[in-house]
C-alpha positions in Angstrom: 0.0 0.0 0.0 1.3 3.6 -0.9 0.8 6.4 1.1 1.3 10.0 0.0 1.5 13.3 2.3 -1.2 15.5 3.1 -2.1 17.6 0.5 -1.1 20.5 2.7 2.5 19.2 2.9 3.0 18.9 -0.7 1.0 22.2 -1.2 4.3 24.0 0.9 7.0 21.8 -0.3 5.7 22.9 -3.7 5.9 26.4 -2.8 9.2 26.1 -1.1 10.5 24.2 -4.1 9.2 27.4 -6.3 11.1 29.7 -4.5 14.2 28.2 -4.2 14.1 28.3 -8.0 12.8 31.8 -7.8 16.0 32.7 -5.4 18.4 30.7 -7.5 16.9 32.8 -10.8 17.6 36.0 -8.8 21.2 35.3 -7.6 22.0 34.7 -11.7 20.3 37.4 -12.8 22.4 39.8 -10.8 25.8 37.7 -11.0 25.4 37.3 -14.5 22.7 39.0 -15.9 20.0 38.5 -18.3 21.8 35.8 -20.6 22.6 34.0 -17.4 18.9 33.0 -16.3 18.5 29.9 -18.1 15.9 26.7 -17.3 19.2 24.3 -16.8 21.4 26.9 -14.4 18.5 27.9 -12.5 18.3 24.1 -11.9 21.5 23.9 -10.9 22.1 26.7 -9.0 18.7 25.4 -6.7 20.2 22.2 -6.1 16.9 20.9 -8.0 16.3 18.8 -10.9 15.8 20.6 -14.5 12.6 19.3 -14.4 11.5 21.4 -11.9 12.2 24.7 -13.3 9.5 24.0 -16.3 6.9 22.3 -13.8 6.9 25.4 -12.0 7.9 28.1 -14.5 6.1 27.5 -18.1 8.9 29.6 -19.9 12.0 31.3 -19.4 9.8 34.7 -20.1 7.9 33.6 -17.4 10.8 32.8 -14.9 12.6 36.5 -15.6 9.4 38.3 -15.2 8.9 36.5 -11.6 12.5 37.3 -10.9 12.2 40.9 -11.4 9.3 41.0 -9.8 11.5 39.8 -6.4 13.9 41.8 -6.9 12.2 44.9 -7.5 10.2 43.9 -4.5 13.1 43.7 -2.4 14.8 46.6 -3.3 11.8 48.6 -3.2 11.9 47.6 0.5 15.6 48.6 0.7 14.8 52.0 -0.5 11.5 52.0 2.2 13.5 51.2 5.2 16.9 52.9 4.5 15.0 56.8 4.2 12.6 55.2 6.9 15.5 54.7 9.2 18.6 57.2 7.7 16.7 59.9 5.8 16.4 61.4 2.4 20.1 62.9 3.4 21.8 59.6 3.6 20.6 59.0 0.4 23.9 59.2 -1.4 25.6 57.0 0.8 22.6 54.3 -0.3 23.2 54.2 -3.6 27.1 54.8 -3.4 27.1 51.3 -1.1 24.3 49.3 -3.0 25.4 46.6 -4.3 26.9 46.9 -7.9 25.8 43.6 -9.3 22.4 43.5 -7.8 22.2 47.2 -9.2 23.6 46.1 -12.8 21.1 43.2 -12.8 17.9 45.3 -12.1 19.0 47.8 -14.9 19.6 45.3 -16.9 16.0 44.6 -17.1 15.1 47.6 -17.2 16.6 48.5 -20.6 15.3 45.0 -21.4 11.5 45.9 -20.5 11.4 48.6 -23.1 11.2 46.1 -25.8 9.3 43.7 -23.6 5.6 44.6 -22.9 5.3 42.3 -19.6 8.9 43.4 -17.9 7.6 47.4 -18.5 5.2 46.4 -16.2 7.4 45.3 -13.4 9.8 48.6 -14.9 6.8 50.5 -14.0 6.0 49.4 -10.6 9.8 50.1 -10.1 9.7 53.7 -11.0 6.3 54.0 -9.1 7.7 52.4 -6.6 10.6 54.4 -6.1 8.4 57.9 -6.7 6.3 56.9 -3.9 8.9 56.0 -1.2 10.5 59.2 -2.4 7.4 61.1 -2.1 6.8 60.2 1.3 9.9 60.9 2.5 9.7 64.4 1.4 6.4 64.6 2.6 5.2 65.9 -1.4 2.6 64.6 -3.6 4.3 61.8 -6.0 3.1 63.9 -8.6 5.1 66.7 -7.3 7.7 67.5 -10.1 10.7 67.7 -7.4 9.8 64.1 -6.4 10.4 63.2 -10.0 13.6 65.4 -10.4 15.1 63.6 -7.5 13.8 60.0 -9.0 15.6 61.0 -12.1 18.8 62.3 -10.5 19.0 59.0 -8.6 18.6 56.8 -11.5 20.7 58.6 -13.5 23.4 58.6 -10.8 23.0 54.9 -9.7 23.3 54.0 -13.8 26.3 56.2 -13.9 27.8 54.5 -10.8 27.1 50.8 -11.8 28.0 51.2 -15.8 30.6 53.6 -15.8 31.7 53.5 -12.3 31.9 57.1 -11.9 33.4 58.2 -8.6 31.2 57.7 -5.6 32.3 61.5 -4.0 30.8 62.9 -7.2 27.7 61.0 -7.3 27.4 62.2 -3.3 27.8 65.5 -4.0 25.5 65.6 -7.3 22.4 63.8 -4.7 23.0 66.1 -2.0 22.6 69.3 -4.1 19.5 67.8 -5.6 17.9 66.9 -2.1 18.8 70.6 -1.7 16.8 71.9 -4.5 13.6 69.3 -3.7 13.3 70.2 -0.3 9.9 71.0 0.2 10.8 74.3 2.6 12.6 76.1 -0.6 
């Protein structure tokens, strides 16, 4: 006689088994970026059979989109509790810090989304998402233009940073005069 586990047990080892492969697709993403997230080394790097990765991910589309979906969400939480704890004025030192690979990775697919209808999306909700924790911080409207003008200074800075790797003092002292010009007492 066979016996099988409770539906609820395979119901979570599913779900944990998903986002391992999720994590692994993550890691690759920002080690190795976009050409690195493939069905076999997501596999590999989750310690789980190939298999696997198409049970649970129909297409590789499918997998990337999920994967910058996590990592937006997690450094959309980054942003939220570094100016939650440090402030708009340590801003500079948060994205002179952040992590270079993780950064190139989520720019990576960026650019990517433009020619990809389901990734601008996820682009989207980044931006918004970034607007908002902005916005809040300066206690403005997201709408406000400043709040965009220091969105914009930060992308271009962080891009400038990760691609170019522009000196960190410069990037510091280009964000703290555009924190001065936002402010909303000016």
């Amino acid at each position: 006689m066979t016996t099988h586990p409770p539906p609820r047990l395979t119901q979570e080892r599913g779900r944990r088994r998903r986002a391992t492969l999720l994590d692994a697709a993550v890691e690759l993403l920002t080690e190795g970026g976009f050409a690195a997230v493939t069905h076999r080394a997501v596999a590999t790097r989750a310690g789980l059979p190939l298999a696997a990765t198409t049970y649970y991910f129909t297409s590789r589309d499918q997998l990337l989109a999920e994967a910058f979906n996590q990592l937006v969400d997690t450094e959309l939480a980054t942003l939220r509790t570094w100016t939650t704890t440090h402030g708009l004025t340590a801003l500079p030192d948060l994205v002179a810090t952040a992590d270079p690979t993780r950064q190139l990775g989520l720019w990576e697919l960026y650019v990517h989304a433009g020619r990809d209808p389901a990734l601008r999306r996820i682009a989207r909700r980044w931006s918004d998402g970034c607007l908002t924790v902005l916005a809040e911080t300066l206690d403005l409207p997201a709408t406000d233009p400043r709040t965009r003008l220091l969105y914009t200074t930060v992308s271009a800075l962080w891009l400038e940073l990760v691609v170019e790797r522009r000196p960190t003092d410069e990037a510091r002292t280009l964000l703290l005069l555009a924190l001065q010009n936002v402010s909303p007492t000016r």
